[in-house]
Each structure stands twice: as C-alpha cells, then as structure tokens.
VOVEX-950191 format. One line per field, with one value per residue (C-alpha): residue in three letters; x, y, z; residue number from 1. Coordinates in nm, 4 decimals. Each point is the difference from the previous one (the first is absolute). Layout:
residues N
aa <- [Ala|...]
u <- [X|...]
v <- [Y|...]
w <- [Z|...]
i <- [NUM|...]
END
This chain:
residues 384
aa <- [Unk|Unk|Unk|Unk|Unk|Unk|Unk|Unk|Unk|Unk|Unk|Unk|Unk|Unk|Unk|Unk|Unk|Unk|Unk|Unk|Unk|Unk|Unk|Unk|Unk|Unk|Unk|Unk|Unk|Unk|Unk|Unk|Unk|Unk|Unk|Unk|Unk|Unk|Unk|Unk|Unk|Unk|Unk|Unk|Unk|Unk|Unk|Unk|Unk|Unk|Unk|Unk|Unk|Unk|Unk|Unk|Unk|Unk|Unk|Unk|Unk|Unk|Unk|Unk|Unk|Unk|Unk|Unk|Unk|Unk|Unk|Unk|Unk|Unk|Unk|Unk|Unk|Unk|Unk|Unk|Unk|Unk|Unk|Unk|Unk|Unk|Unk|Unk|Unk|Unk|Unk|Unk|Unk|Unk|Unk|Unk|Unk|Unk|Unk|Unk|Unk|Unk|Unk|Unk|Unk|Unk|Unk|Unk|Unk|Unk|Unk|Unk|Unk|Unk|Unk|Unk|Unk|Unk|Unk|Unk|Unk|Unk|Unk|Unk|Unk|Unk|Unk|Unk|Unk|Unk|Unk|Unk|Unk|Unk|Unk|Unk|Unk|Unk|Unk|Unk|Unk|Unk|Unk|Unk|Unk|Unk|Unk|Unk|Unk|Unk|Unk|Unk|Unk|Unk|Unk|Unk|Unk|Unk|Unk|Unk|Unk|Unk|Unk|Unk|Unk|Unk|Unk|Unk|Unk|Unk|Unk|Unk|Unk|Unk|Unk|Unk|Unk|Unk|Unk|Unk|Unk|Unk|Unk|Unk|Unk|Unk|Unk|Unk|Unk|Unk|Unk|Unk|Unk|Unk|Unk|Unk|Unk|Unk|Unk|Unk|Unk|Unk|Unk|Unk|Unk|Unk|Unk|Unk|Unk|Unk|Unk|Unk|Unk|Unk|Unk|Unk|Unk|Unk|Unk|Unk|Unk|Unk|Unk|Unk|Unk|Unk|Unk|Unk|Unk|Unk|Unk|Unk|Unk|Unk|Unk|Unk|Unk|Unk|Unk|Unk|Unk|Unk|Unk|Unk|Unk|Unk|Unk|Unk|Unk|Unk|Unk|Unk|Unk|Unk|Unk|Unk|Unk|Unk|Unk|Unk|Unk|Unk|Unk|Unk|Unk|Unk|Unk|Unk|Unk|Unk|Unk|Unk|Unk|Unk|Unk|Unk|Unk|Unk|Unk|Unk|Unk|Unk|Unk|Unk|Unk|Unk|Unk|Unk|Unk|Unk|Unk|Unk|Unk|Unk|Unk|Unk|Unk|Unk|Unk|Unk|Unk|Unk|Unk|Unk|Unk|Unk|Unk|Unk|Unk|Unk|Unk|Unk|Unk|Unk|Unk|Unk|Unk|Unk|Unk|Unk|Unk|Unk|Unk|Unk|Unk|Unk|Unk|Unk|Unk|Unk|Unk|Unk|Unk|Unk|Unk|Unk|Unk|Unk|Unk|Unk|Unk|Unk|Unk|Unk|Unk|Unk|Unk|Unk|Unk|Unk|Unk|Unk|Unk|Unk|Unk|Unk|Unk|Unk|Unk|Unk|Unk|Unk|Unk|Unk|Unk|Unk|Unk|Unk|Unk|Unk|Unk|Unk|Unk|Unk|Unk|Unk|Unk|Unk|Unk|Unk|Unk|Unk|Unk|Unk]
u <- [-1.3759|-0.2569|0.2124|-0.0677|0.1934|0.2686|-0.0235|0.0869|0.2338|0.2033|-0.0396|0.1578|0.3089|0.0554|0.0244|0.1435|0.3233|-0.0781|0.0269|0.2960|0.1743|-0.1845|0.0483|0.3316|0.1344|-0.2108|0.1627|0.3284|-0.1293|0.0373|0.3601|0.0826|-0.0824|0.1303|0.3240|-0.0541|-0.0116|-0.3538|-0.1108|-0.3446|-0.1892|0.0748|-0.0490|-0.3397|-0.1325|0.1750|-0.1999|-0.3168|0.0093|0.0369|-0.3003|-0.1801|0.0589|-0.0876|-0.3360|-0.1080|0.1029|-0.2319|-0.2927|0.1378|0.0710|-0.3551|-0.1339|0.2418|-0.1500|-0.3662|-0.0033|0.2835|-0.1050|0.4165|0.0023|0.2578|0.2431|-0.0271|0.0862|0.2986|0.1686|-0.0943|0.2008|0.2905|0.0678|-0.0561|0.1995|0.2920|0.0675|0.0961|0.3194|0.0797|0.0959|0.3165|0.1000|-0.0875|0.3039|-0.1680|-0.3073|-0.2082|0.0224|-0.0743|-0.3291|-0.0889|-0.0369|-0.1289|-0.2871|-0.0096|-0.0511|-0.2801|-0.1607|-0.0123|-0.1407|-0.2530|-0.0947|-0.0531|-0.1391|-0.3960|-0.0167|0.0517|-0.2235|-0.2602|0.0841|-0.0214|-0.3246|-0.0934|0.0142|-0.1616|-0.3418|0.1021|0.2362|-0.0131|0.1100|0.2563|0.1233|0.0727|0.1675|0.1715|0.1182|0.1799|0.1343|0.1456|0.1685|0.1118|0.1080|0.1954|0.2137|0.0605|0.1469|0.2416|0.1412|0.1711|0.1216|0.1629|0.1475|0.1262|0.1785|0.1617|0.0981|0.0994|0.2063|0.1798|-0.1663|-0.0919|-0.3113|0.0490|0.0871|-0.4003|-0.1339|0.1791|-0.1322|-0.3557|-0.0031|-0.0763|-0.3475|-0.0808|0.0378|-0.2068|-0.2672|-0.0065|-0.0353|-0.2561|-0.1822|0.0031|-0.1050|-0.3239|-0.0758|-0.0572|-0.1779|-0.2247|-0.0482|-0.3333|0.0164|-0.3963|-0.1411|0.1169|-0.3104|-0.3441|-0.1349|0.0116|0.2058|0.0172|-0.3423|0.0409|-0.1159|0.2938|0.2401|-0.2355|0.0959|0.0614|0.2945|0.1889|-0.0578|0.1564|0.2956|0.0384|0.0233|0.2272|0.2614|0.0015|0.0847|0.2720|0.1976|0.1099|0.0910|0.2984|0.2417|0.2712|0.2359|0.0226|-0.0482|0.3469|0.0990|-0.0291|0.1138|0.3580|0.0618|-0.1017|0.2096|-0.2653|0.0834|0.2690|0.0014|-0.1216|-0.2823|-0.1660|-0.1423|-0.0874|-0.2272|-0.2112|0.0149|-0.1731|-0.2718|-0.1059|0.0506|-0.2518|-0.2458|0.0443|-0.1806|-0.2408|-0.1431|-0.1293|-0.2098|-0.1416|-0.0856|-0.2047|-0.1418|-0.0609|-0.2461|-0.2089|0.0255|0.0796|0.0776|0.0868|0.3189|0.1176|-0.0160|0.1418|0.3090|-0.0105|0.0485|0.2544|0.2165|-0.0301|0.2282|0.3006|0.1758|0.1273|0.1935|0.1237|0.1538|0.0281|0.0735|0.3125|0.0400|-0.2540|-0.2936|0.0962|-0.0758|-0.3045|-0.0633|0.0910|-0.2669|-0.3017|0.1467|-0.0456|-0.3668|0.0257|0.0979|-0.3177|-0.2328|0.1819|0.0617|-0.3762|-0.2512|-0.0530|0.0304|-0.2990|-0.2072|0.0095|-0.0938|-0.3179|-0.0880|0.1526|-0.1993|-0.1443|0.2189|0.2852|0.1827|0.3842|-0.1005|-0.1364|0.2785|0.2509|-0.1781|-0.0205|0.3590|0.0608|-0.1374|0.1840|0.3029|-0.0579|-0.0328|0.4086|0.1147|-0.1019|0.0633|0.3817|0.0592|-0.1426|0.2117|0.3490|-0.0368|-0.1166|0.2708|0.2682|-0.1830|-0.1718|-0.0182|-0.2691|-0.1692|0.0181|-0.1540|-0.2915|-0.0645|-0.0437|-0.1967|-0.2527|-0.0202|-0.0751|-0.2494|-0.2079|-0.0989|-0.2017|-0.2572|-0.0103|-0.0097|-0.3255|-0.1590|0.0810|-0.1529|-0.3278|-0.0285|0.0378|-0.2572|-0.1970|0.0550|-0.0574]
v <- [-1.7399|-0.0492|-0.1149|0.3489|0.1287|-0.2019|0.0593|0.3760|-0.0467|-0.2581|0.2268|0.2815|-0.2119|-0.0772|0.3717|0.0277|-0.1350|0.1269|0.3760|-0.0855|-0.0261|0.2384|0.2572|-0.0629|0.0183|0.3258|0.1950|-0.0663|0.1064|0.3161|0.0239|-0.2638|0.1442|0.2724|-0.1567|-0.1446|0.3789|0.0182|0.3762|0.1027|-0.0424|-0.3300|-0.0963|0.1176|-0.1512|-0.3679|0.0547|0.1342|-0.2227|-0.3075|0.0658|0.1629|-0.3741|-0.1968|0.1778|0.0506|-0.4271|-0.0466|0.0378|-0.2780|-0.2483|0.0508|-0.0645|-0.2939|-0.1341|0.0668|-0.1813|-0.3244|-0.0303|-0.1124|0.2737|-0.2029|-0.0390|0.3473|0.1292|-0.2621|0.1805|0.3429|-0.0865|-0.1621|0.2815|0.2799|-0.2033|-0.1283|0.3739|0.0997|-0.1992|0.0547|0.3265|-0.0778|-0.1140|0.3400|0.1785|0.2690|0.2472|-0.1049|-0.4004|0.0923|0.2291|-0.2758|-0.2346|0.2441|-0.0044|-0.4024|0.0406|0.2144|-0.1956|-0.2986|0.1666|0.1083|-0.3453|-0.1264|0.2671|0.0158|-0.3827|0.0489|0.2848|-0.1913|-0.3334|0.2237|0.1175|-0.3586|0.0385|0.3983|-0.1068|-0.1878|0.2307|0.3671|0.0915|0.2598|-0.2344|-0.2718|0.2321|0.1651|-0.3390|-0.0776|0.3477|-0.0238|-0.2777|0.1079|0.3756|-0.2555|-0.1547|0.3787|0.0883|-0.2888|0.0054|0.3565|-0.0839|-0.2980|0.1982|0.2501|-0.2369|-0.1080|0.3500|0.0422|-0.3181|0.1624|-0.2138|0.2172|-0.0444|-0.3266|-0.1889|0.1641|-0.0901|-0.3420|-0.1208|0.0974|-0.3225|-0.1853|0.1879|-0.0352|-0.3766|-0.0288|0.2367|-0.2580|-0.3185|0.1546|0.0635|-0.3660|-0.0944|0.2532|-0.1534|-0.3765|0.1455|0.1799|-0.1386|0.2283|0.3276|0.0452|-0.2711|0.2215|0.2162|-0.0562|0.3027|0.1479|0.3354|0.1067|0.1208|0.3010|-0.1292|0.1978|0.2714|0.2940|0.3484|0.0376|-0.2717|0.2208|0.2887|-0.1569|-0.1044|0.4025|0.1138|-0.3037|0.0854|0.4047|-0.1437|-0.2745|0.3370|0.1807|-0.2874|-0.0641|-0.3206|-0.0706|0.0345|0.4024|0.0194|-0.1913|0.1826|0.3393|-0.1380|-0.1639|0.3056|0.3118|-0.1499|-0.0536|-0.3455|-0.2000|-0.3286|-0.2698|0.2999|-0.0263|-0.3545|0.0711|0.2975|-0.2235|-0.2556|0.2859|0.0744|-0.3419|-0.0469|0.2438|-0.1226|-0.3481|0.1338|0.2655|-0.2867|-0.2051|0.3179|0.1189|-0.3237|0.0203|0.3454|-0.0528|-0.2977|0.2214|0.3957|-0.1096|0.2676|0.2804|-0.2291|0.0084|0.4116|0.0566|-0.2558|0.1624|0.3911|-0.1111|-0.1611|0.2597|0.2205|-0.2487|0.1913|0.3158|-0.1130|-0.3060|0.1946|0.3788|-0.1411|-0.0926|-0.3327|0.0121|0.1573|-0.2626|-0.2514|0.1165|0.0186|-0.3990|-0.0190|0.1514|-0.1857|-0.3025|0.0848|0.0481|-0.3964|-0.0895|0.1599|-0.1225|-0.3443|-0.0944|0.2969|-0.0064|-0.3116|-0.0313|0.3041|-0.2693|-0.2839|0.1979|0.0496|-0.3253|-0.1284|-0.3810|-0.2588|0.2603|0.1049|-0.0665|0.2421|0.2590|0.0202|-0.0166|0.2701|0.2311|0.0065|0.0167|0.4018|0.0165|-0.1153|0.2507|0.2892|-0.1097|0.0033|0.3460|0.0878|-0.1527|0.1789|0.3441|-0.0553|-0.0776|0.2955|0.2328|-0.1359|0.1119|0.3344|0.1550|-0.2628|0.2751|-0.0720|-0.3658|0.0149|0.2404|-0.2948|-0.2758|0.1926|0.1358|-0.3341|-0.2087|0.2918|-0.0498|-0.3533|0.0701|0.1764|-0.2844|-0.2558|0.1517|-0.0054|-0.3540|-0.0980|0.2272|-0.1893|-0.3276|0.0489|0.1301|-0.3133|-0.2211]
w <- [5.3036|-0.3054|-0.3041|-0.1992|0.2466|-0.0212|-0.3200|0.0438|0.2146|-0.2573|-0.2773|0.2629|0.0761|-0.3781|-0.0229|0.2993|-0.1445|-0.3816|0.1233|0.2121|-0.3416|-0.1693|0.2178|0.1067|-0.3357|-0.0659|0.3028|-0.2067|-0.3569|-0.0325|0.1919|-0.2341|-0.3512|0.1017|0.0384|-0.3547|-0.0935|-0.0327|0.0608|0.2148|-0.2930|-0.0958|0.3695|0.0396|-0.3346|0.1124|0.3012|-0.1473|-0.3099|0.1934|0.2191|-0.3434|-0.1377|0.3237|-0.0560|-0.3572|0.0008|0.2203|-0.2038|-0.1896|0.2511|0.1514|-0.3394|-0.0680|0.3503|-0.0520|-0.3089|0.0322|0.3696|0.0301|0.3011|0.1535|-0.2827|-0.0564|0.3390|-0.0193|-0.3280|0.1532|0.3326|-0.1817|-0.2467|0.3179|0.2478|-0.1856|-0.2631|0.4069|0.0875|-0.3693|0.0130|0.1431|-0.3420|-0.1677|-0.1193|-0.1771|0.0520|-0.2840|0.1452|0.3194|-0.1361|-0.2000|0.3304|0.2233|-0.2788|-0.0417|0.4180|-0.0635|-0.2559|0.1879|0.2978|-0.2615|-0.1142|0.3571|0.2164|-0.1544|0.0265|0.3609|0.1406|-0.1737|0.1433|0.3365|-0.0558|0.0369|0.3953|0.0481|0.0280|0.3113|0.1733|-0.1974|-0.2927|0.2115|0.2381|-0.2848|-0.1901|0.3253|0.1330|-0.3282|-0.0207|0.3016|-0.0377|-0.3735|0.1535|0.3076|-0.3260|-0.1211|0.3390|0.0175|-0.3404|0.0160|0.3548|-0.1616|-0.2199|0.1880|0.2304|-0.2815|-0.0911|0.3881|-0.0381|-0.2681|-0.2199|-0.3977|-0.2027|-0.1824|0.3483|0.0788|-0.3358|0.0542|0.3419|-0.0925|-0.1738|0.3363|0.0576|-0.3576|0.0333|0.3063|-0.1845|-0.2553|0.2529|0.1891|-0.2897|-0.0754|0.3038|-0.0501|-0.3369|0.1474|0.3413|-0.2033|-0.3792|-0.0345|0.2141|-0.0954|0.1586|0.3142|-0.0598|0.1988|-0.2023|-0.2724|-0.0022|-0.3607|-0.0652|-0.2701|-0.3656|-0.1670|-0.0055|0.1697|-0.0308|0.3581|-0.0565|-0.2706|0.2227|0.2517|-0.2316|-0.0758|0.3299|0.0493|-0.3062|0.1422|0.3507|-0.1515|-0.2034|0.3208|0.1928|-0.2111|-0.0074|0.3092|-0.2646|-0.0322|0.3632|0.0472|-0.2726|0.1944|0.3061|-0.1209|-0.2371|0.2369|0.2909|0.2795|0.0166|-0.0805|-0.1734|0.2746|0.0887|-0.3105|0.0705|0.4004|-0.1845|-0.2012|0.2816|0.2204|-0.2339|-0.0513|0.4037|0.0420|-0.2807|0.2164|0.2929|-0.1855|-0.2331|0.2813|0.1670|-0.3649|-0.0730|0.3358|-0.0692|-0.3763|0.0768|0.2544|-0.1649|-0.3784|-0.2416|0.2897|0.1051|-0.4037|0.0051|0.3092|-0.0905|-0.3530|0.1502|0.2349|-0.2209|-0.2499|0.2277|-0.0286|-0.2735|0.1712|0.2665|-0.2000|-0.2944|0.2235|0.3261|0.1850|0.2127|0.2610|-0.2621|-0.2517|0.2347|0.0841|-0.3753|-0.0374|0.2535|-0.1922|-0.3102|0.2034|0.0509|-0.3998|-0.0134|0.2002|-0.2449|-0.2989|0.1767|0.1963|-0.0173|-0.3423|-0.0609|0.3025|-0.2289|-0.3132|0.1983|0.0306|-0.3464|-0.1542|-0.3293|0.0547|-0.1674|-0.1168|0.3609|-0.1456|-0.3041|0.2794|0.1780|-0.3431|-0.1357|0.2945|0.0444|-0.3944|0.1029|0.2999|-0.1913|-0.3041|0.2948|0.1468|-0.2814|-0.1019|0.3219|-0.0110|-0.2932|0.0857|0.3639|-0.1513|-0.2300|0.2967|0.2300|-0.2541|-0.0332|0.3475|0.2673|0.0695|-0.2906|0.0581|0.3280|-0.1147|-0.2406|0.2537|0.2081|-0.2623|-0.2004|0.3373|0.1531|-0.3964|0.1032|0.3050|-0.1730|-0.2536|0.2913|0.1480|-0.3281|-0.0695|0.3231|-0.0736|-0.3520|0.1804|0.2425|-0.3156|-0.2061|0.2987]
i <- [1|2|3|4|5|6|7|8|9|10|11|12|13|14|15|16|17|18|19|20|21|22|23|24|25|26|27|28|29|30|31|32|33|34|35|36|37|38|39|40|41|42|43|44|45|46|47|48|49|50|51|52|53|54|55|56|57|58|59|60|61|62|63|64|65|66|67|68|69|70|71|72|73|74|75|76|77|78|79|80|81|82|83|84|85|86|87|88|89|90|91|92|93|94|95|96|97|98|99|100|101|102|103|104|105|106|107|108|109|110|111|112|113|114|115|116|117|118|119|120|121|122|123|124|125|126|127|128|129|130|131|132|133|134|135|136|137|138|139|140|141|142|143|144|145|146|147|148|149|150|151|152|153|154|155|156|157|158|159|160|161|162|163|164|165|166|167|168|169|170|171|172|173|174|175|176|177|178|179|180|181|182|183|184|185|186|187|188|189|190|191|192|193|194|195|196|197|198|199|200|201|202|203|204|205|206|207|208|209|210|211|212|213|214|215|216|217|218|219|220|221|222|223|224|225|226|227|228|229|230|231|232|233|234|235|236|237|238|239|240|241|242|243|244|245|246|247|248|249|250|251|252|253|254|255|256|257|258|259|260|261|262|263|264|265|266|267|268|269|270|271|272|273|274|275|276|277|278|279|280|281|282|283|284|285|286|287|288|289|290|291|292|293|294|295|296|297|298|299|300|301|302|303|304|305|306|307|308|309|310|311|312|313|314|315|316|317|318|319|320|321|322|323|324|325|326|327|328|329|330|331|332|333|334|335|336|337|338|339|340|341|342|343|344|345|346|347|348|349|350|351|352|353|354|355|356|357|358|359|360|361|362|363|364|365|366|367|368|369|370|371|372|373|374|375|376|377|378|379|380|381|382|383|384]
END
C-alpha cells in the first residue's frame, strides 16, 4: 500500500468515527427540537443554517490555511468544536440552546472539512481523483450508517434523546485520537504528491460555474432534519424509525460511492448528471409517499449525499488554483452553502404551505443545475 493511500484511508477512519457522532446526533435533531417546542420552521432553518454556516466558514478556514500553513491546528479546533457541540445536546433544556449547538456543530465541520479534501487531493494523481475521494466517502458515509443505528438501539432500549446525545461522546473521542495519530504519521500531507495536481493559475470562470450549478443542486436536497421532521409528525414512522431512515440512505450512499468513484474516473462529467437527475426525484415520494415510497425516496437522497459528499468534491480537484487548494474548496462550498440555506428556508415555508409546492421546488431547483453543469465543463475545456 503506497503511503498516500494510507493516507486516505486514515483521513477516512478519522471521519469514520467523526460522522458516527455527527450523524447520529442529527437523526435525533429534529425529533428533539421539536420536543423543545420548536415548530417546522425553526427545524428546517437549525438544519439549513447549520450546514449554511459549515459552508460559508469554509472560505475562511481555507484562507486561514493557505496563508498560516497551521493546517493541522486548524483541523484540530474544527473537529473539537463539531465533535464535542454533539454529546452536548443532552444538556440543552431549551430550543434556542439546542439551535445554538446544532450551529456551533456546523461551524466546526466548516472549519475542518476544506483543509481536508485538499490534503486528499495530495494522493489523486496517483490513484484518481474519484476513487480518492470515493474511498474516503465511503468510509465517511460507513460512520453515517452506524451512528443512527446507535441511536436507535438506544431508542429501542427505551433509552430518550439525551442517553443518544450522551453516548456519542465515545466516537467523538476516538475521532479525536485517531486524528492524533494522523497528525504524527503524516506531519506534511504534500510531500505525498509525485505530481503536481493543481495546475489552474486562478479562480477560472468554469470554477464559479461550477459553484452555481453546485448551490442550485445543494437547495433541493434539503437537511435530514425536515425529513425526520415529516416522518415523526405525519406518523409513518415512529420514534426509533426515524434514525433506521437516515441510516438507510447513508447505507446506500456506502455502496453507490465506491462504483461512482469507479465510473467518474473513466466517463467524468456524464456520471455527475446522471447522479444529479436521479436524485432530483427524491422529493415526491419522501414528502407525498407512504412507507415503502419514502424509502425509496431515502434512497435517491442517499445518491444526493454522494454528489454532495465525493463527486463534487472530485469536479474541484480538477480545476484547483496552484498554491491556494484549501481556499478552492472553502470557497466552493461557501456557494453551495448560500444555495441550502435558501433552499432550507424556501422548504420550511413550503412544507407549512403545499407539501406540493415544496416538492415542485426541489425538483425544479435541482433539474436548473444540470444545464449549468454542462456549461461549466464546456468553459473548462475552453480555458484549458
């Protein structure tokens, strides 16, 4: 195994563990304000504004990283204030406390995600910017799966919310060690290069093309939050359900990461569409469909969490600018940040109005980017 590999597959185990958390104590968010007496609205924008803040920080800590070259202490502070804002929500008594942490989660997801898709791009020239990217995602979609199914056993246990938010605290910790252990393995992630792969000058247009279509795509996915939301409040499920829905989509995003990581590295572009179309009909039969057609729904949201989680992230590997890679990635999902947000907003407001409405939103929103995806790639081969 070359050591850029190892490398990737570090990084994936660090997040591995970090998304257990994360993702366990998501599946329990929106149940949970909502017991706090926090209406749909206020549910979708904790959701939405967290991942808006995760995002529009980004640019920020990709900056901050470019220019101190203190990667590593950065990614440290980003993983402590995601990790740790999880178990703490057992402590929350009221709605506005537990909104404020849900956004201190997001915002140290923020600070720490650029600085490590551009570590990762380290190790693409020598295995594919997909499969790098895949490989990771995997194991980071793997740590999705578990953390609702630990949650829901503890709901099935007869276990509540703050016993989940409480034992989360064990993968956070091991999150944390593992990340340790990746900081003295690998002091500089660079030197893991045999070729340069950053190669544009600057910021081309096809880049902020690419960060349009990205933003459209990113406001009809929508947040888990809503989605458990629906699901707790309309009756389809009942409380340990909730979790084992999430834990589905991500299950599925496991396995289809792996294959478009394959595919993306031999068709390119084609693999992004297709993935982009099919997820784009996730909204009717989540938020119109009973049991069966909502899980088929968490299924093409799952193929929503691959795009958002290794394709595009593969797309900017493509077009990164030489000696600024953290602010690349920052900045690209600054847009896709500013397009969630909108897009939580608009779909809190539409679920309390027409569901109908809501879902003719998604659909149209997510449909505008592939247009904008093919022109970003015809300006890239342009600027090339």
């Amino acid at each position: 195994m070359s050591p850029a590999f190892a490398f990737v597959l570090l990084m994936g185990v660090v997040d591995f563990f970090g998304d257990t958390t994360y993702s366990g104590g998501a599946s329990m968010n929106g149940p949970f304000l909502g017991s706090l007496e926090a209406g749909a609205v206020i549910v979708s924008i904790a959701g939405g504004a967290s991942e808006a803040v995760q995002y529009s920080i980004r640019g920020i800590s990709g900056y901050l990283a470019d220019k101190t070259g203190k990667y590593w202490l950065i990614i440290a502070i980003g993983y402590a204030l995601n990790l740790l804002a999880v178990p703490a929500m057992a402590l929350a008594g009221y709605w506005p406390l537990a909104f404020g942490l849900i956004l201190l989660q997001g915002i140290g997801r923020g600070i720490r995600k650029p600085i490590i898709e551009a570590m990762l791009s380290y190790a693409t020239k020598q295995h594919g910017r997909g499969w790098v990217y895949a490989v990771h995602g995997a194991l980071d979609s793997a740590g999705r799966t578990l953390g609702p199914i630990v949650v829901a056993l503890v709901f099935f246990l007869q276990g509540d919310d703050r016993t989940g938010y409480a034992l989360l605290l064990i993968p956070a910790l091991l999150a944390l060690a593992a990340l340790t252990f990746a900081r003295i393995q690998f002091p500089a992630p660079s030197d893991l290069e045999q070729q340069r792969e950053a190669q544009a000058r600057g910021f081309t247009s096809a880049y902020w093309l690419y960060m349009s279509a990205s933003a459209c795509f990113a406001a009809g996915l929508m947040s888990f939050e809503l989605i458990a939301y629906h699901l707790s409040t309309s009756g389809l499920v009942g409380k340990t359900g909730v979790p084992l829905f999430l834990a589905f989509g991500t299950g599925i995003a496991v396995v289809v990461t792996l294959a478009l990581g394959k595919l993306y590295d031999r068709f390119g572009l084609p693999v992004l569409l297709a993935a982009t179309f099919v997820t784009s009909l996730f909204s009717p039969f989540v938020f119109l469909g009973g049991f069966y057609l909502v899980l088929f729904g968490m299924a093409l949201w799952g193929v929503g969490q691959v795009i958002q989680d290794m394709l595009l992230k593969a797309v900017v590997a493509g077009i990164l600018p030489e000696g600024r890679r953290n602010l690349a990635f920052g900045l690209f999902y600054t847009g896709y940040g500013g397009g969630w947000l909108v897009g939580s907003i608009a779909a809190g407001i539409l679920y309390q109005q027409s569901r109908i409405g809501l879902v003719v939103f998604a659909v149209m929103v997510q449909m505008a980017s592939l247009p904008l995806f093919l022109i970003a790639q015809r300006r890239q081969q342009a600027e090339q």
